[in-house]
N, C-alpha and C positions, 0 to 999 in steps of 0.2 A: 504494500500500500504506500502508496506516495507523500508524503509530510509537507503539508501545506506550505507556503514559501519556502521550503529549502531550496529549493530548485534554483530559484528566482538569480540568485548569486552566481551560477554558472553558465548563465542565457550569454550568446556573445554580443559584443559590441556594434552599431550599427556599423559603425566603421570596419568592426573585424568581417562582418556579412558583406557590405560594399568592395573591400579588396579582393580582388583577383588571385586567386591559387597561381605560384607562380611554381610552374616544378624544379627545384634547386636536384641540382647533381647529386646524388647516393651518396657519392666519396665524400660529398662535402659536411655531409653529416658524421663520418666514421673519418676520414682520415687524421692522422695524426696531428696535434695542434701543433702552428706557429713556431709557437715558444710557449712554456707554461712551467710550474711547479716552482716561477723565482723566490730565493734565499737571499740573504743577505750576510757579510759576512758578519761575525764580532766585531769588529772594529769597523763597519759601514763601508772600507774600501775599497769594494767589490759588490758585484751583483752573482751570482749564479742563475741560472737557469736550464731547461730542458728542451731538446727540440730534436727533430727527425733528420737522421743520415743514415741514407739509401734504406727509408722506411722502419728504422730503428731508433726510439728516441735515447739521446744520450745527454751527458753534464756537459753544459760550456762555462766560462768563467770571462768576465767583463768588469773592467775597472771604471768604478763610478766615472761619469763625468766624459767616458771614453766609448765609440763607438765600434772598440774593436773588440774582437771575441777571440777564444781559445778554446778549441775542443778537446775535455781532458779524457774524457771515457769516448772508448772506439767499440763499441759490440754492433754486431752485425748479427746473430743467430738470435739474439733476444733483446726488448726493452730494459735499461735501467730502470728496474722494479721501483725504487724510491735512495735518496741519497739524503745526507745533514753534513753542517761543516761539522768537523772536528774541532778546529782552531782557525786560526787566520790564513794560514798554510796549507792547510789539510782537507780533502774531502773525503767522505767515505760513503760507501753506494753498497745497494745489495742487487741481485740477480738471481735468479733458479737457472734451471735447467727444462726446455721442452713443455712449462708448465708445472714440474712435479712438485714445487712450494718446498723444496730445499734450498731457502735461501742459502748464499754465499756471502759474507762480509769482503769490500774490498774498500784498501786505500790508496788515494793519488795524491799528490802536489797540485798547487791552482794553477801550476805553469805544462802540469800532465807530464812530468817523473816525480821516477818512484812509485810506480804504480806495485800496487802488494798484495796478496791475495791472503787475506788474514784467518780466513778461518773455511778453505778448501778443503774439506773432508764429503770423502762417496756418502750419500745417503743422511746427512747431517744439515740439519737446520739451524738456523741464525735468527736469534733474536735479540732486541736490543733494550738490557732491562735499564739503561743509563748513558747518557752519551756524556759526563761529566764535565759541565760545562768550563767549570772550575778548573778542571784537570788535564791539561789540554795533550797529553801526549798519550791518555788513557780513555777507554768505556770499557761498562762492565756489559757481559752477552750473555745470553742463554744458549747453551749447547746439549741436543742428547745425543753426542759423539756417544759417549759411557753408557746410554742406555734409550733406544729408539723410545722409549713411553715416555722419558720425563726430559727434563732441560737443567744442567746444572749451570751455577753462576762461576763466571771468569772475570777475571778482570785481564784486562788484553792493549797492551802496550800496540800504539797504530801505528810505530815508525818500524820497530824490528820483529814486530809479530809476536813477542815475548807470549803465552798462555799461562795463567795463573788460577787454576781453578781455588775459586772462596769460599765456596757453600756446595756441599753435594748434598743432591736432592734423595730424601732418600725414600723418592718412591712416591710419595702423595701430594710433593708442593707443585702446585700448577700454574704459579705466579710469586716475582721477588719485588720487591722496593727497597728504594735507598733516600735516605733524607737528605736535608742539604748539602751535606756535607760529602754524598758520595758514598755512605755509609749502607751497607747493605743490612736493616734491621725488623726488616716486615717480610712476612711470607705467607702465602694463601694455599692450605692443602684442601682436597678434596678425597673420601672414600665413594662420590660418585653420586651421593644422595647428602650426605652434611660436610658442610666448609667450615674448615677452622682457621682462624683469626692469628698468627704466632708473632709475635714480639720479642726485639731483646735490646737492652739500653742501651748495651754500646756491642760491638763488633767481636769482644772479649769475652763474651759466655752466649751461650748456649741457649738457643731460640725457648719459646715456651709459650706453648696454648693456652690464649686468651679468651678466647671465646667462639662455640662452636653453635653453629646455625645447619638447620635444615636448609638446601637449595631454593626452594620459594621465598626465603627471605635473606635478605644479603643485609651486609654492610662493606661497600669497596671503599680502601683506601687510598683518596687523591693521590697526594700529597702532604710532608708533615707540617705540624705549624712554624712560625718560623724561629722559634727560640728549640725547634727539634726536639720537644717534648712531648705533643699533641698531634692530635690526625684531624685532618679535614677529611669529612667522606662522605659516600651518599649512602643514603641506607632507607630501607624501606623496612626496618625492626617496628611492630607496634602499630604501622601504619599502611595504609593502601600505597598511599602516591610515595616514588622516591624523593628523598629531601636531603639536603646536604646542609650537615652538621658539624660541630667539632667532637671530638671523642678523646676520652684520656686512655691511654693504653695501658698504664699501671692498675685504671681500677677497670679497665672496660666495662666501662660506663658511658652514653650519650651526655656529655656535659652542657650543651649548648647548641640550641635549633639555632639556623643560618640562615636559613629559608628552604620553604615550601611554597606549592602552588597543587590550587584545590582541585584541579582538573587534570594536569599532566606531572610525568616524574621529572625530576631535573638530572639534567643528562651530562652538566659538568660542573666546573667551580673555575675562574680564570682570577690569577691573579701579577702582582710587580715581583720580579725577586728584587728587583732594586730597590722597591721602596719601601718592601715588605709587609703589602698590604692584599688583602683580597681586592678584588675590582667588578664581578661578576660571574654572576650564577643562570645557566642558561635550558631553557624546557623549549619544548618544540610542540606549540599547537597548530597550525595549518602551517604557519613560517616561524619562523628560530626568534624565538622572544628573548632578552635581555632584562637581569635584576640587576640593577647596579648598586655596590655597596661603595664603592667610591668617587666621590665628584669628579675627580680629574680625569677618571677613565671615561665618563660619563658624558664631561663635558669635550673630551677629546673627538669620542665616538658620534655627537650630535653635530661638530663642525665638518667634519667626514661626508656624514647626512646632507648637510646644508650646501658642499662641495660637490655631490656626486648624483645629488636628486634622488632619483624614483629607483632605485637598486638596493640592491639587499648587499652591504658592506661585511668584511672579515678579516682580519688582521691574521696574517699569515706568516709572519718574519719578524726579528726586532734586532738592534746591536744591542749588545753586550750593556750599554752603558742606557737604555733605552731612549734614546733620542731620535732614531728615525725607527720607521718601522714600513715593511713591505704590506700595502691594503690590496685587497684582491673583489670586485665587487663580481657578482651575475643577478641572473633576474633567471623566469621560467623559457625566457625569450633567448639570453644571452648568457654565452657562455663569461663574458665578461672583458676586465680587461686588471692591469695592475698599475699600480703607483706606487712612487715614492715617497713618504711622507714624513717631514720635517717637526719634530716637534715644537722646538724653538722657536722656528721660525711662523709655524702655521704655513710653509709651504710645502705645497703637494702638486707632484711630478710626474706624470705621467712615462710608463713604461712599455707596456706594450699592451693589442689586444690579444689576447687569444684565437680568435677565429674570425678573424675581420670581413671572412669572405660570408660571413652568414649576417642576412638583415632583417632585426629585429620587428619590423612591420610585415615581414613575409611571413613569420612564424606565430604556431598556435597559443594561446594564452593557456593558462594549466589554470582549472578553478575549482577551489574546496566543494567537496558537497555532501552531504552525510543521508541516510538513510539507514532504515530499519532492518533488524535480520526477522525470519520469520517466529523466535523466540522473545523479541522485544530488545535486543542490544541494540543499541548504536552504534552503528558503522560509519567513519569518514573518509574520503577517500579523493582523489582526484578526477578530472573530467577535463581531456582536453579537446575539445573542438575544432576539424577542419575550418579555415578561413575560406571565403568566398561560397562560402556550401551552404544553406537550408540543413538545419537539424530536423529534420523531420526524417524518419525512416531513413537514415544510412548506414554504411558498413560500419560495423564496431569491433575494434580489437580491444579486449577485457586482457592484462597485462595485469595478475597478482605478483606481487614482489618473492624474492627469495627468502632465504633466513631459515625456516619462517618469523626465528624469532629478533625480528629488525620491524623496520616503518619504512613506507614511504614517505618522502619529504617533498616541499614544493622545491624547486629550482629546475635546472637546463638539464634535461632528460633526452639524448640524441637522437635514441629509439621513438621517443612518443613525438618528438618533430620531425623524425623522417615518417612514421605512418601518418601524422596528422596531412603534410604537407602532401600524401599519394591519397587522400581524400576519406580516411580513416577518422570517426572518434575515437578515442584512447581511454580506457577507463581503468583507472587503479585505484584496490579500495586496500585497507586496512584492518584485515579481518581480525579475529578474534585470538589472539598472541600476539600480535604487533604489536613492539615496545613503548614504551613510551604515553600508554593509557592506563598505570597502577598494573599494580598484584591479581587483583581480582580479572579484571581481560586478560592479561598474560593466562594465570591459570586454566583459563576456559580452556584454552585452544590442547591439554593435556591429554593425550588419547585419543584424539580427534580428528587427526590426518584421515583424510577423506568422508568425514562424518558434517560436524558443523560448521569448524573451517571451511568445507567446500559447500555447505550452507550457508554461508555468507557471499562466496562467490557467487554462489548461483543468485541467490535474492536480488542482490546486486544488476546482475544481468536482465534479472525481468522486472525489477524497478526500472531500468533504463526504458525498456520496452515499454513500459506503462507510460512513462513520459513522454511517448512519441518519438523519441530520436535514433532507437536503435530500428533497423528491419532485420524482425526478427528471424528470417530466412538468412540473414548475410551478417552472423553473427561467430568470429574467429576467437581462440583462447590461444593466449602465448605469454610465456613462463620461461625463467631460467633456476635453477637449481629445487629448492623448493617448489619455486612458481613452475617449473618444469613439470614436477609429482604434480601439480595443481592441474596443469594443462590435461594431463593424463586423466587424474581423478574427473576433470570436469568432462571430459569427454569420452569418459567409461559409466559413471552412474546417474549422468546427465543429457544421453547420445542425441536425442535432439533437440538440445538447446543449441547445441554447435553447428554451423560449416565447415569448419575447419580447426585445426591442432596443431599449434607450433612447441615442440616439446627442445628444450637446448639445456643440455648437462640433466637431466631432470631424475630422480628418482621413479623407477617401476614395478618394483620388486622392497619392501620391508625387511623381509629377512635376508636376501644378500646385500641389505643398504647395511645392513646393522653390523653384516659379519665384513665387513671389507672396509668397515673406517679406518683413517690414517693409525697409527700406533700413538702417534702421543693425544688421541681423542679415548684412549682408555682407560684414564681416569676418571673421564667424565661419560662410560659407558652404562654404571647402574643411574644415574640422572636421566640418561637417553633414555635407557628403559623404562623411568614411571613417564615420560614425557610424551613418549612413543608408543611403549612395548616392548615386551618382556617376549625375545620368543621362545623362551626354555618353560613360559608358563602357558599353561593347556587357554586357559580365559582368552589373556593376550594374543596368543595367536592364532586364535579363529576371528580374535578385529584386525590385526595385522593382515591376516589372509584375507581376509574382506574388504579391507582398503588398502590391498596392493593392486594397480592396474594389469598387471600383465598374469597374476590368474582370472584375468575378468575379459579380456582382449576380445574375446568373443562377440561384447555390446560396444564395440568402438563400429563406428560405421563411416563415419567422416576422414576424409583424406588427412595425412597426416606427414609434417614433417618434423624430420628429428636431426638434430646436431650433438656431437659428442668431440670433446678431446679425448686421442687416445691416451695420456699422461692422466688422466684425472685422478687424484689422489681422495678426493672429496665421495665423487660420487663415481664408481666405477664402470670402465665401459661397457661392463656386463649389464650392466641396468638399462642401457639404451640395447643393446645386443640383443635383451629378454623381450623385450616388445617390437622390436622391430621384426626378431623370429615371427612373435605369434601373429603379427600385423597381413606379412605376408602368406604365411599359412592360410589365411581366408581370401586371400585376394585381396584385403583393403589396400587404399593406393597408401604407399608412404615413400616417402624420398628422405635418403639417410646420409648425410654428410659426417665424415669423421675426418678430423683431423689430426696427423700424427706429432704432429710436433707443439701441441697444445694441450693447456691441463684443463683445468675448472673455468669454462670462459676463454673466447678466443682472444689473444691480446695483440699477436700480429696482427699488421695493421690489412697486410693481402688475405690474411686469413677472415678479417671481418670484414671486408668487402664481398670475400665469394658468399658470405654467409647471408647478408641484406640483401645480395641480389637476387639470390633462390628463395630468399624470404618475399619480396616483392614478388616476383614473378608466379610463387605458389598461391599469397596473397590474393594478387590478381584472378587469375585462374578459379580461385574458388568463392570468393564471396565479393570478388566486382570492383572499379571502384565507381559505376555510374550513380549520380547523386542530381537531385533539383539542385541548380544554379539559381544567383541573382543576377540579374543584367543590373547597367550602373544606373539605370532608372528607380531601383527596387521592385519591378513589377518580375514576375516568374516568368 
């Protein structure tokens, strides 16, 4: 049933209805950006940034003020997953392999020697539980060289590769912290179902459980206070919504609420180390809301606003001494662009855009809109509108997000502007786990893979329909990981509500999803289990087998396409393997792309171009994109 004015808020623009559908180039929606991901260094002397050589992005380095660049990282077989300076001198970047999410620690010089490969181990993952900011020829890593399930703490000299393992895991910590000082003195273990809280004052003795929670209720800690006594953290102990508080770890006790908000959980805490002040606490209801506990931050972040107009700003970079700081803005339209910005001075410099070749008037507007499940939840969710098109009966791609247990968010989604802009509505909702709506919605979605979860989709879909905008005949589901299982689910227990099936990395099988997880997901295996499903228990696995799509393949009836990496470490290529058998065993049409040198998500940049154009082209083919026009009169 439809909720009287909800609707109203995602009706387009007369202007958006008067513009002309302009068809923008594929590529230009997927290929690699510009320049993007800029840093800045410690001492503001430098700019870093990322950008594509021979379809591979890589670090350059650019001295303020200078228009010239320097290429320090040369990969060609794969993108620079993510890089941070080390020091003034020093960069360091990580990389996998084919996909498989083994990262690789590496360091360069900003003049590109010295390149070192610091933590090269076959089969061994890199994480970064500290980059020391303090410390400039040091960070501490998480490594399970010693034991593929868990990650022990090193501290890792960047110039000679020195390895110094600090803390060995023994077995259950699934996450470390270090206070200001660089001090390795918090650690989060899990037996899979309850997380324990471990503390120690100084470096010198020996960790100790402070308090242990069941998995539906957390308490994470930020970071510490800044006299390195105290914790900032978020915690949803006692309470629905998460809130971020201070905590003493001597008596683990909640000593001081920070803030809450009565609607959503707060999803960070940002603070100065320089000034040594919190500055803002941040929730996310349609767009990224801001609490600000400091004026200076507050009023920094309003002349920003008053500087950059109608875009959603974010501070992405700072030196050392925080005087300048890299802002990066975007909007749902734009991927954006960055600047420079002076604090002293109040001047702010423009940098680069990101995608200069896409324009913002050509692209669809993304608008909040919430609706009912047929239980009575509220569901919110987004709705983005082809331009120049009459909403009335057109194609609709319904795009549930992955996770499951994440949200979608408003901003530049490349996926919902390349189908909006081929004459597609895009609809993404927020079912019942999506983070970021309290304890009580998360909980729901607990055993539910395929049951109300995909009850929500569905509702969702023929709420549309009730509004008039969708035709229900020319109605497509596409998923990636989760949203993958969802595509499946929705066009296994739902076979005509669909045209068509876009299934990418997606889960189709429960029980060989559960037995082929990574190794260091098996501490967090008996959590899987109440979450999911249990399949060693008789109960569990007659719902598991119930909402897994590939013993059900039989009520798939709509054409179907499927993308897999074969590296997938996540979700394995068995699971698309399994349905794609049974798919063809009946004749359903399905078109199966794998790619070999790609894991969870295609990240080459040729590899997601072959992938949008088999998607377009299958698109097409199945549910159209002819639509009622406006001529520029407004008349039909």
């Amino acid at each position: 049933m439809a909720l009287p004015g909800i609707f109203l808020s995602c009706q387009p623009s007369k202007k958006a209805i008067m513009n002309k559908t302009k068809q923008i180039p594929l590529h230009d929606f997927f290929r690699n950006p510009d320049k993007t991901a800029y840093q800045i260094s410690p001492d503001g002397a430098y700019f870093s940034f990322m950008a594509p050589v021979s379809k591979r992005m890589n670090v350059f380095i650019q001295k303020a003020g200078s228009d010239k660049t320097i290429q320090i990282t040369h990969e060609t077989e794969r993108d620079v997953s993510g890089y941070f300076w080390a020091n003034n001198k020093r960069i360091l970047f990580l990389k996998d392999s084919g996909g498989d999410e083994n990262y690789k620690l590496f360091a360069v010089n900003i003049d590109g020697s010295e390149l070192k490969a610091l933590t090269d181990f076959p089969k061994v993952r890199t994480q970064i539980i500290d980059d020391l900011e303090d410390i400039e020829d040091e960070v501490i890593v998480g490594l399970n060289k010693r034991d593929p399930k868990v990650f022990d703490a090193y501290r890792l000299n960047i110039v000679n590769g020195e390895l110094k393992m600090i803390a060995e895991n023994p077995g259950n910590i699934t996450s470390w912290m270090t206070d200001h000082n660089g001090k390795l003195r918090v650690a989060i273990t899990s037996d899979g179902v309850n997380q324990s809280l471990l503390y120690r004052k100084t470096e010198d003795v020996p960790f100790r459980k402070i308090l242990t929670t069941n998995f539906k209720e957390s308490l994470e800690p930020q970071f510490f206070t800044f006299d390195n006594q105290k914790l900032y953290a978020l915690s949803n102990l006692g309470r629905d919504k998460t809130a971020a508080i201070e905590f003493d770890p001597e008596t683990a006790k909640e000593v001081k609420l920070i803030y809450e908000n009565p609607d959503y959980d707060i999803s960070g805490i940002a603070y100065s180390k320089k000034r040594k002040v919190l500055t803002a606490a941040f929730y996310v209801a349609w767009k990224t809301n801001r609490f600000y506990f400091d004026k200076e931050a507050e009023e920094m972040f309003n002349y920003l606003k008053s500087q950059l107009g109608d875009m959603e700003i974010s501070i992405t970079d700072r030196t050392k001494d925080e005087t300048k700081y890299i802002v990066r803005t975007f909007s749902d339209r734009s991927l954006g662009s960055y600047y420079l910005f002076d604090k002293k001075t109040k001047k702010l410099q423009f940098i680069h855009e990101v995608a200069p070749w896409l324009k913002t008037d050509e692209l669809a507007e993304m608008k909040p809109v919430e609706y009912k499940s047929r239980d009575g939840l509220t569901i919110h969710g987004y709705l983005s509108l082809p331009t120049g098109i009459l909403p009335k009966e057109i194609p609709v791609v319904i795009n549930p997000h992955g996770g499951p247990w994440v949200r979608d968010t408003w901003g530049y989604n490349a996926e919902v502007q390349f189908l909006a802009n081929r004459g597609y509505a895009v609809f993404q909702m927020n079912y019942r786990g999506s983070t970021g709506y309290g304890k009580a919605f998360w909980e729901k979605s607990f055993k539910q893979w395929g049951k109300t979860m995909q009850d929500d989709i569905t509702d969702g879909v023929r709420w549309l329909i009730q509004q008039g905008i969708a035709d229900p005949k020319r109605i497509a589901i596409y998923g990636g990981s989760y949203g993958g299982y969802a595509t499946l689910a929705g066009v296994t227990f739902t076979p005509d509500l669909y045209a068509a099936g876009i299934d990418y990395v997606g889960v189709s099988n429960l029980f060989t999803f559960m037995k082929t997880i990574p190794p260091y997901w098996l501490p967090m295996r008996e959590m899987m289990y109440e979450m999911v499903g249990n399949p060693d228990d008789e109960k569990d696995s007659i719902l598991m087998r119930d909402a897994s799509p590939a013993f059900h393949a039989d009520r798939i009836k709509c054409p179907m396409f499927i993308a897999q990496g074969a590296n997938d470490p996540r979700v394995n290529k068995n699971e698309s393997d399994q349905i794609v058998a049974a798919l063809k065993k009946r004749g359903v049409i399905v078109e199966y792309m794998v790619k070999n040198n790609e894991g969870h998500g295609f990240r080459n940049e040729e590899n997601r171009f072959d992938f949008y154009e088999a998607m377009e082209k299958f698109l097409k083919k199945h549910i159209g994109t002819k639509s009622y026009k406006i001529k520029d009169d407004g008349v039909i």
